[in-house]
C-alpha positions in Angstrom: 0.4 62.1 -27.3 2.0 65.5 -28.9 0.8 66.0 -32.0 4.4 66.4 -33.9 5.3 62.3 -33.3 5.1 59.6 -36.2 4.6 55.9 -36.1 7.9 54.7 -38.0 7.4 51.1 -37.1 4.8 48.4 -35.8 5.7 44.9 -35.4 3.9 41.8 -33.0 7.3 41.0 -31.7 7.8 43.0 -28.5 11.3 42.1 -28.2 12.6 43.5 -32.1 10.8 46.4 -30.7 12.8 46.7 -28.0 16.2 46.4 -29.9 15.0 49.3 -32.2 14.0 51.9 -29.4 17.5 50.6 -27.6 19.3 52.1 -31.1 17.0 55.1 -31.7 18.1 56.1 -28.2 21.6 55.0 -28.5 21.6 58.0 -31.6 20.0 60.3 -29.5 16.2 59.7 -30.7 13.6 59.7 -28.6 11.5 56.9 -29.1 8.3 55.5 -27.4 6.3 52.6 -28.2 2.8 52.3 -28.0 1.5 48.8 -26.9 -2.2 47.6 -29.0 -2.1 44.5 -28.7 -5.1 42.6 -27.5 -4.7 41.7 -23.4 -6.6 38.3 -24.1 -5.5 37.4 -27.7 -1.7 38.7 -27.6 -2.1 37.4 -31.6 -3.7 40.7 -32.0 -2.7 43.9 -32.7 0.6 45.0 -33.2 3.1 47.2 -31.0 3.9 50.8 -32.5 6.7 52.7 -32.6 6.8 56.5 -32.6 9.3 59.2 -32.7 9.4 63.3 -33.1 9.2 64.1 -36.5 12.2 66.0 -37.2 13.7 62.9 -36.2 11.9 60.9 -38.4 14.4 60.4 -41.3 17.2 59.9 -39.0 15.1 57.2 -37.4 13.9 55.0 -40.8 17.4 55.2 -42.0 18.7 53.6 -38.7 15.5 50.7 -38.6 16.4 49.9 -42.2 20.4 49.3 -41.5 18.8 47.2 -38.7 16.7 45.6 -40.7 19.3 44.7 -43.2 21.7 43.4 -40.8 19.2 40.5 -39.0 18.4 39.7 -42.8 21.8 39.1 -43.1 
């Protein structure tokens, strides 16, 4: 991987990680995520998320609205 991309979120849950790089894309953020978790014990390791990093404080700022709203 490039070295200009940041891991702005790591979760277990494939399918939250899914919604987020749906809305990073949806505002024009290129997003990839990076699977570690373990292919025998799928209770470890997490799945990362990474984008460019000019678009990094675009990106939190979007994560954190969707993190409010699901806490809601």
């Amino acid at each position: 991987m490039e070295k200009n991309w940041i891991n702005i979120f790591s979760s277990t849950d494939f399918v939250y990680v899914e919604i987020l790089k749906h809305i990073l894309f949806d505002n024009n953020i290129q997003a990839v995520s990076i699977n570690q978790k373990d292919s025998s014990y799928l209770m470890f390791g997490t799945i990362d998320v990474y984008v460019k990093a000019e678009q990094e404080k675009f990106a939190r700022e979007l994560i954190e609205k969707q993190k409010n709203e699901r806490n809601t």
